[in-house]
N, C-alpha and C positions, 0 to 999 in steps of 0.2 A: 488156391484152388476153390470154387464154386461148394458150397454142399451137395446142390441140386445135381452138379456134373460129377459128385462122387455119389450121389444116390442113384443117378440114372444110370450109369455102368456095376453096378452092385446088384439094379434091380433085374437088370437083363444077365446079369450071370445068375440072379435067384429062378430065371424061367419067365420072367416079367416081356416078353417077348413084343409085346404089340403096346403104345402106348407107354414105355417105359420114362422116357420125361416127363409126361404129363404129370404120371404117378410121382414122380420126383419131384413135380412144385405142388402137390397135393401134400406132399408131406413136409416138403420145405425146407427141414434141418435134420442133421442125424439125431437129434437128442428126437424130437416125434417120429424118427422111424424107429429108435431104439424101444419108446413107451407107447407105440399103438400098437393092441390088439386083434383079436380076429372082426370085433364090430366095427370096429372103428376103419379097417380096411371095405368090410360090405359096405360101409355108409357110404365111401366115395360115388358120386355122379356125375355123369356125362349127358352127353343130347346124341341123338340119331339120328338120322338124314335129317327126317321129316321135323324134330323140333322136340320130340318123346324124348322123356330123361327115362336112362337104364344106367345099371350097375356099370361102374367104372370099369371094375378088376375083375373075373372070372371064377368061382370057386375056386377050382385048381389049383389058379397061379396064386391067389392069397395062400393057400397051404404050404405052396411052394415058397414063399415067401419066408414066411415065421418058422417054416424049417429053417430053410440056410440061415437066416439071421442066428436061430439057434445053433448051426454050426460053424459060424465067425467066431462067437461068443465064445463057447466054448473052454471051457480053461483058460480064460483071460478077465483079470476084474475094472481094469480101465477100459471100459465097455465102449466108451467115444475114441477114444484114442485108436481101439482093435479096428473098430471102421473105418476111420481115417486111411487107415494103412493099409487096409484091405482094400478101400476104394483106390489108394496112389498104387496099388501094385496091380490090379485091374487092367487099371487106364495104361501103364507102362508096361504089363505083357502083351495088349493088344498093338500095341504100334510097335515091337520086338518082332513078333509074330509077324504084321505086316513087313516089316523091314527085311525078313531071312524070306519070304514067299518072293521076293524080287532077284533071289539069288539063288534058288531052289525050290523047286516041287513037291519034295520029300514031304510023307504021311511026318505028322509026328512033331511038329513046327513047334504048335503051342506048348508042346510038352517042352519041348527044351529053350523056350523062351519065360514057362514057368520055372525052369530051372537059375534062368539069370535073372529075373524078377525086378528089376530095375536098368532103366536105360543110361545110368553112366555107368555101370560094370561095361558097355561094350568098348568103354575109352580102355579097357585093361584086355584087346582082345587072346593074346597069349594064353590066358588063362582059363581062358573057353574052350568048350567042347564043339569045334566048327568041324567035326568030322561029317555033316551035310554036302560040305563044300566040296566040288571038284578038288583034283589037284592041281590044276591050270587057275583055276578060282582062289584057290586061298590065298596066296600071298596076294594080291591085289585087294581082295577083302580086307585082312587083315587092313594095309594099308591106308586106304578109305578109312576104316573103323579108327585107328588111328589118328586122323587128319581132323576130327573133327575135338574142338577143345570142350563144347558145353552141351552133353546131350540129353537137351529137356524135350517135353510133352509138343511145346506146339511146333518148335524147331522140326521134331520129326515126324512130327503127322505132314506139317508145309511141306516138307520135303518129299515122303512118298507120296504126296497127292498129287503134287507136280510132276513126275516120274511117269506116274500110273498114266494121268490124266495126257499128257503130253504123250509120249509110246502109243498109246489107243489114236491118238488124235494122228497120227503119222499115217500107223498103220491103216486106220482107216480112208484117210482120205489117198493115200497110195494104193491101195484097192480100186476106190472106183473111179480115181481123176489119170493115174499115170500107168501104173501096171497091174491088172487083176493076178495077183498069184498068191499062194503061203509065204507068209513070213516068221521068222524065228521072234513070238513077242517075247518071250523070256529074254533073249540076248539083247533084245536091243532096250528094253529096260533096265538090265543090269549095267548095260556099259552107259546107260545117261545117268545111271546111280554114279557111279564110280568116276565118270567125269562132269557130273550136276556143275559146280562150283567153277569148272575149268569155260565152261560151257558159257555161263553166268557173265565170268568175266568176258569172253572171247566167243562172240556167239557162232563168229564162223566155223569153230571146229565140230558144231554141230554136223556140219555137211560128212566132216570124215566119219562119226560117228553111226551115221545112217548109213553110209558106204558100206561102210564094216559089213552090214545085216544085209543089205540090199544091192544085189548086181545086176543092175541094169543100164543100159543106153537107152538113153529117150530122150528127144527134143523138147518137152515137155519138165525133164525132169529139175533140171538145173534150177529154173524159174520157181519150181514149185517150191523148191528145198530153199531157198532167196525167201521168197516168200515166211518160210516157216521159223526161218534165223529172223523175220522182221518181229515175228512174235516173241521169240527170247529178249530180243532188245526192248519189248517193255520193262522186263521186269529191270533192266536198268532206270528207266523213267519212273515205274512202281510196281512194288511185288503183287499189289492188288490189282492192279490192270493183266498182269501176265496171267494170274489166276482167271479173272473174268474171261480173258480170251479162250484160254483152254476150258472153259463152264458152257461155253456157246460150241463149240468141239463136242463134247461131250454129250451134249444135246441132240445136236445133229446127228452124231453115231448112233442115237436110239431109235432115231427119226427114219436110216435108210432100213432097214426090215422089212419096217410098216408098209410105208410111201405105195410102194407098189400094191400091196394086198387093199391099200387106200380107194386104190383108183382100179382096179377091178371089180370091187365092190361097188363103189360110183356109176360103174357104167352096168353092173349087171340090177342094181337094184333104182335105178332111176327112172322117172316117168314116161313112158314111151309115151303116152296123150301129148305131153307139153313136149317132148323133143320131134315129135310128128308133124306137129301144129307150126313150130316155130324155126327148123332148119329145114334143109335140101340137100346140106350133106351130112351124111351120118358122122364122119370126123370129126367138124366142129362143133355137133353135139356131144361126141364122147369128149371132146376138149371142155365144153363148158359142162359138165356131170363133174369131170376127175376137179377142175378147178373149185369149184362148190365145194364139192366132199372136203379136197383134203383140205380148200380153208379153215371147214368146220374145225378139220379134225386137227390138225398143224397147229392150229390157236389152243385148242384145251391141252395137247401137248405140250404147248411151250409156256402154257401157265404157270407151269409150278419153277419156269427159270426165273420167274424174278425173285422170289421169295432167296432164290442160292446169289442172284446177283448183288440181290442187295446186302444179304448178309457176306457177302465177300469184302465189305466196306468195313468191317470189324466195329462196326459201330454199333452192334446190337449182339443179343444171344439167342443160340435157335434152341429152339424146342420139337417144332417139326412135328407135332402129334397134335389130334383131336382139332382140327381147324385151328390152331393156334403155332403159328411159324415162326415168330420170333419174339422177344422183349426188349424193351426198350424201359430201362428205370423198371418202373410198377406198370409201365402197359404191354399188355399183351394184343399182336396185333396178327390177324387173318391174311396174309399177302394174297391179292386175287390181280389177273390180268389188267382186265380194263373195266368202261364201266358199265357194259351192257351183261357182264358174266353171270349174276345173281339171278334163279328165279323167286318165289315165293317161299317154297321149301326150305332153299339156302338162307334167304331172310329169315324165319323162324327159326331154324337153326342154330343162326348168327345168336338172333335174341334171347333164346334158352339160354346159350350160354353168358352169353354178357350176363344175365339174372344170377349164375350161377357165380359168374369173379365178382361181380360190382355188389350185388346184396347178401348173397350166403357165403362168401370169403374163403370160396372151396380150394382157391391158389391163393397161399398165404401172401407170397412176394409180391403178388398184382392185382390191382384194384380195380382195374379201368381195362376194358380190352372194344377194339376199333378196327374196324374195316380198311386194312392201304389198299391202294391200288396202281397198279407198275406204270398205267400212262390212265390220261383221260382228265378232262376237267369236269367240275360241279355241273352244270349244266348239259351234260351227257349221259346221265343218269338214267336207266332204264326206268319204267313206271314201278318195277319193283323196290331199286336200293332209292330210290327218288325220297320217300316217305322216313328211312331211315339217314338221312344225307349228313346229317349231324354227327352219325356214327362213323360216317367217310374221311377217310384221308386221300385227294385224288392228286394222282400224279405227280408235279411236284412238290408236295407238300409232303406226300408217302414217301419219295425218297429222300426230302432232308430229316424227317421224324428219324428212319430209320438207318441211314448213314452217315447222317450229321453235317455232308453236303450239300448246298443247295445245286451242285451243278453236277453232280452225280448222272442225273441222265446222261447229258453231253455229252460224259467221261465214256460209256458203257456204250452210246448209240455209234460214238469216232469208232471205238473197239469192233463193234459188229461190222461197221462198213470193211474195216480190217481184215477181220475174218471172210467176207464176202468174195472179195479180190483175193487171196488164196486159193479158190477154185477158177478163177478167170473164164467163166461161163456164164451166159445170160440168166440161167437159173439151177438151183442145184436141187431142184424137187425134176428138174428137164433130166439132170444126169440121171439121179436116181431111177427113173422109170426109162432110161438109155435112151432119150431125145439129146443127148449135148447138144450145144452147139456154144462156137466161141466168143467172146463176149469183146466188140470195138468199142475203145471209148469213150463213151461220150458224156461231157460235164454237166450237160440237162438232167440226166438222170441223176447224179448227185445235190441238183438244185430241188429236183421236186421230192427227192426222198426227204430231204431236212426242211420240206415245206410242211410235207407230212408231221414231220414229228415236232415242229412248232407249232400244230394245230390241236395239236395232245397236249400240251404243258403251257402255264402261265412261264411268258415274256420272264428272261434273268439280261441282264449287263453282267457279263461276263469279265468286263477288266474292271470292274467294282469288286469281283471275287479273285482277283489277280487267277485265273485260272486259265489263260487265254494260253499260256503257253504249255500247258500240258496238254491241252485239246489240240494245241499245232503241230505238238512234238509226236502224238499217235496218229495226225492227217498227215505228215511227212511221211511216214512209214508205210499208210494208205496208197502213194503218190507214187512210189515207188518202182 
C-alpha cells in the first residue's frame, strides 16, 4: 500500500477535507507526518486561480490535524507501525461501509462496519452482526459474502464501483429513453451485487435481473436491455473497457439536469441584435443560441472525463487536487481537454506551480509536473498554452505518458461510439431537452466522426501495436 494513499485517508478522517492528497504528497511518508509540526504544516503552498501563492492547509484543519494524530498515538510506542494500521483500517472500513449501503439504508453503517474493521472478516459472515439485513435478505447475503475467497481493497472498491456505476447507468437511461417512472434503485443494486459474477460470466441474465425491478412492455425495451448486456460483454474483452463505458454513463447522467436549464438560459440571455439581423425564423435562432451554449458548456463538462478515462488504464495514480490529476513515476500531470482550454490566468497558474514541484520540492515524490491534453495536436495550441508548448503533452502522447498505451484513444473513442448506439437517437442532448427523434443508419456518419478524431491525434499503425483486434472486438458490439 502507497503511504501517500494511507496518508490521504487518515488526513480526511483528521478533518483535512479539501485537498487532502495534495497534503499527502506534501508530506510524502508517514515518518514526515509523524515529525512535522504546527510550522511546518503553515509553510505548505499552493497557487490560486490567478497565479498568487496562499497557504496550503487552513488554520483549523492543521489543528485538526496534530490533534487526531495525537489521538492514533496515543498509548502506542511503535508510532509508524500505529499509522500504518490506522491507515489499512480506514481504507477497509470505507469500502465495508460502502459495501452494507448497497444492501441497506440503515443510520449507523459506519458504525458497524467500524466494528468489523477489516474486509476479510466478511469471508466469516456467521459471525457478524448483519441484524441490518432484511430477513428475505440475509441468507443470500450471507451467501454472496461467502462466495467470495480473497477480500482485498481493490477487489472491492472494482466491485462496488461497478454495481453503483452500472444501476445509475440503467436507471437512468430507462427514465428518459424507455419508460419515465420510479424505480426501486436499492433493489436493483442489490441483486446486480449478489449476481455481479453470474452476470460476468453470462451476460444475458442480466436481462432477468432488470425484469426483477422493472415491469414493463415496450417496443423499445428488449433492444435497449440487448444493448446494455453488449456493455457487460466488454468486461469479458477487458475489465477496463467495461469501466470506461460505465465513466461515459456516468457523465452523461450529470449532464441531463443541466441540458435543459442550458438551453433556456441560451435563449433567454442571447443577442437579440445578431439573432434579428441574421434569422427570419425565430426557431432556428433559438436552435442556433441552445447549440452555442450548450457546446460551450457540454465541453468544460466533459473535461474533467478524461482525466477519469485515462486513469482507468491503471497506468498511473490519481491525486485529483489543486490542478494536479494524476502521476506518473515523479511527474505530476494537469489533465485538460483539448488545446484551446487554457487562458492566460490558467497558464500562470500552471507556472506557479510547476516553480513550486520543479524548484522548491514542495511534492517530495515529483519533480517534474506537465500539461496532457485528452485530444489535440502541437500546432493547435491557443496563443495562450502556444508559448508554454514545451510544458504540453498533446493528445496522443498525453494518453501513452499516462496509460502506457499508445492506442488508448482508439480503445476509449470505439467505447463512446458504443455507448452512443444504446440510445438509438440522432442526438441525446435532442432527448434531453424532449426533441427525440430516431436514429437510421447510416455509415457516413461513422466515417466522418473517425475523420474527426484522426484530425485530433498523430497517425498510429495499429497492427504494429497488435491492437487491431481489440478495437474490432468493441466495433462488433457497436454493429450490433
Amino acid at each position: 500500500m502507497e503511504e501517500v494513499e494511507l496518508l490521504n485517508v487518515i488526513l480526511r478522517d483528521s478533518g483535512c477535507r479539501k485537498d487532502s492528497s495534495l497534503v499527502a504528497e506534501c508530506l510524502c511518508s508517514i515518518t514526515n507526518y509523524l515529525n512535522i509540526n504546527e510550522d511546518g504544516l503553515l509553510a505548505f503552498q499552493w497557487v490560486e486561480k490567478n497565479g498568487t501563492y496562499k497557504q496550503m492547509i487552513p488554520d483549523n484543519t492543521i489543528r485538526d490535524i496534530l490533534i487526531k494524530r495525537a489521538e492514533y498515538l496515543d498509548g502506542y510506542e511503535n508510532q509508524e507501525a500505529r499509522i500504518n494500521e490506522v491507515g489499512l483500517d480506514l481504507l477497509h472500513i470505507i469500502q465495508i461501509t460502502e459495501l452494507f449501503k448497497l444492501f441497506s439504508s440503515s443510520r449507523g453503517l459506519y458504525n458497524r462496519a467500524r466494528s468489523i474493521r477489516r474486509l476479510e472478516r466478511l469471508s466469516q459472515p456467521n459471525d457478524l452482526n448483519l441484524d441490518f439485513l432484511s430477513d428475505r435478505d440475509r441468507q443470500p447475503v450471507i451467501d454472496f459474502l461467502l462466495s467470495i475467497e480473497d477480500w482485498n481493497l481493490e477487489f472491492v472498491s472494482d466491485l462496488i464501483r461497478g454495481v453503483n456505476h452500472l444501476a445509475d447507468s440503467i436507471l437512468f437511461l430507462l427514465n428518459i429513453k424507455v419508460c419515465p417512472q420510479e424505480f426501486n434503485r436499492n433493489d436493483l443494486k442489490k441483486d446486480l451485487l449478489l449476481n455481479w459474477f453470474r452476470i460476468n460470466a453470462d451476460p444475458q441474465l442480466l436481462y432477468t435481473v432488470i425484469q426483477n425491478i422493472v415491469n414493463i412492455e415496450e417496443d423499445g425495451y428488449e433492444r435497449f436491455i440487448n444493448k446494455f448486456i453488449d456493455i457487460v460483454r466488454l468486461n469479458s474483452i477487458n475489465a477496463v473497457f467495461f469501466d470506461i463505458a460505465l465513466l461515459f454513463f456516468k457523465e452523461i447522467e450529470k449532464m441531463e439536469a443541466s441540458v435543459p436549464a442550458l438551453a433556456n438560459e441560451a435563449i433567454n440571455t442571447g443577442n437579440p441584435f445578431l439573432f434579428r439581423s441574421l434569422f427570419l425564423s425565430f426557431d432556428e435562432a433559438k436552435e442556433f443560441a441552445v447549440g452555442g451554449k450548450l457546446n460551450s458548456s457540454l465541453e468544460t463538462k466533459y473535461g474533467s472525463l478524461f482525466e477519469k478515462l485515462m486513469f482507468a488504464f491503471k497506468g498511473c495514480r490519481g491525486i485529483f487536487n489543486g490542478g494536479i490529476d494524476v502521476a506518473v513515476e515523479e511527474t505530476a500531470l494537469d489533465v485538460k481537454s483539448g488545446p484551446n482550454v487554457m487562458n492566460q490566468g490558467m497558464v500562470n497558474a500552471f507556472l506557479a506551480k510547476k516553480l513550486l514541484i520543479e524548484e522548491r520540492n514542495i511534492l517530495p515524490g515529483l519533480n517534474t509536473y506537465k500539461i496532457a491534453l485528452g485530444y489535440g495536436k502541437r500546432e493547435d495550441l491557443n496563443p495562450f498554452m502556444a508559448p508554454i508548448e514545451t510544458h504540453i503533452l498533446t493528445g496522443r502522447e498525453a494518453w501513452l505518458k499516462i496509460t502506457g498505451l499508445s492506442h488508448s484513444p482508439e480503445i476509449v473513442f470505439e467505447i463512446a461510439a458504443l455507448v452512443a448506439r444504446i440510445f438509438k437517437s440522432k442526438s441525446l442532448v435532442s432527448t434531453m431537452l424532449g426533441q427525440d427523434a430516431d436514429y437510421q443508419t447510416d455509415p457516413e456518419d461513422d466515417i466522418k466522426f473517425r475523420a474527426l478524431f484522426d484530425n485530433m491525434f498523430a497517425p498510429i499503425n495499429l497492427l504494429e501495436v497488435d491492437t487491431d483486434n481489440y478495437i474490432e472486438r468493441i466495433s462488433s458490439l457497436a454493429r450490433n
